[in-house]
Each structure stands twice: as structure tokens, then as C-alpha cells.
Phi, psi and omega in degrees: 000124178279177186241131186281124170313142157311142193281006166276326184262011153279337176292278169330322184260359171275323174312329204277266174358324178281325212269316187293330198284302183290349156318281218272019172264342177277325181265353150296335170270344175272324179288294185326288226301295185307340177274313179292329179278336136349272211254331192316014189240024187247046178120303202301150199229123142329175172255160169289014157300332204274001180279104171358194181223147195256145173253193220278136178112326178291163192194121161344098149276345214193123176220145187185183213222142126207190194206142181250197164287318189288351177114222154242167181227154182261143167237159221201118180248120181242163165231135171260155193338157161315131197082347186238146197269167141346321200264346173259001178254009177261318197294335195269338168294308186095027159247053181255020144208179199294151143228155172245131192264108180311124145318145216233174185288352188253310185243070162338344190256190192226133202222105170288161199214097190216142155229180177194143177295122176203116176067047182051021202220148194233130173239139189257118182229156197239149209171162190267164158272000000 
């Protein structure tokens, strides 16, 4: 006949369990951070969370990559709502001057943040700092 753990050493091996789980998502979260501050000018792209929310009526034409000596960046083509200019669909964004996005617990980096108006169309571009 086996015997049922006690409920302290059940208590103990979930404590144990909880505690390696959150070691090792932590120290997976130090390697992103130290690999992006490495390599990040070799290719790596923010994710599209870090980008404002377009608002309603404005509309995505265009998403895409490129990249230079300084690395890459995602570029994000919006064309806005009826009526409305570039420039006002960048201010409804919060984007009418350049910024730097603080890193977040998921994205360990800090994300420069610029549009600029071109051809009635407001293009957004995102990069690691």
C-alpha cells in the first residue's frame, strides 16, 4: 500500500516547481536581453505590439523590412481615415515627433519610434535603439 505525501511536502514540491519554473523563464529572459544588446543591429525587428494602434478607419497598406549599415527597421504604411491627413492621423497616434519606446517586460530593448508623412500616406518606422 502506498502512502499519500503529506500535504507540507506537497506544498514543498509545488514551491520547488514554481520556483525552477520561474529561474528558468528568468534567466531566458536575460539571454533575449543580452542577445539583443549584442546583435541587435544584425537583423533583429521589434515586434508589431510596439507599434500605437492605428485607429478606426485608417488602414495598414503596407508592412515591410529593410535594412542599412545602422541595421533594420519594420516600416508600417498606413493611408488614413476619410478626411483625414497624415498628419492627423499621426497626432491621433501620438506619433508627431520621434520617440523612444522604454522597454517592456516581454521586449528587454528600448524602440526608436518615428512617422513621417509621404504621398498622403503616413509611414511608420520602428527599430531597435
Amino acid at each position: 500500500m502506498t502512502s499519500r505525501p503529506s500535504p507540507r511536502k506537497h506544498a514543498k514540491r509545488t514551491l520547488l516547481a514554481v520556483s525552477v519554473t520561474v529561474g528558468l523563464l528568468s534567466c531566458l529572459w536575460v539571454l533575449r536581453f543580452l542577445w539583443l544588446q549584442v546583435f541587435h543591429t544584425e537583423g533583429a525587428l521589434p515586434p508589431m505590439s510596439r507599434i500605437p494602434q492605428v485607429p478606426a478607419g485608417a488602414t495598414v497598406t503596407h508592412e515591410g523590412m529593410e535594412c542599412a549599415s545602422g541595421g533594420c527597421w519594420r516600416t508600417i504604411t498606413l493611408a488614413p481615415a476619410g478626411g483625414q491627413s497624415p498628419q492627423d492621423l499621426a497626432r491621433a497616434m501620438g506619433l508627431a515627433e520621434e520617440q523612444t519606446l522604454p522597454p517592456t517586460l516581454f521586449d528587454p530593448m528600448s524602440v526608436y519610434l518615428a512617422a513621417k508623412p509621404q504621398d498622403g500616406e503616413l509611414i511608420v518606422y520602428l527599430s531597435y535603439q
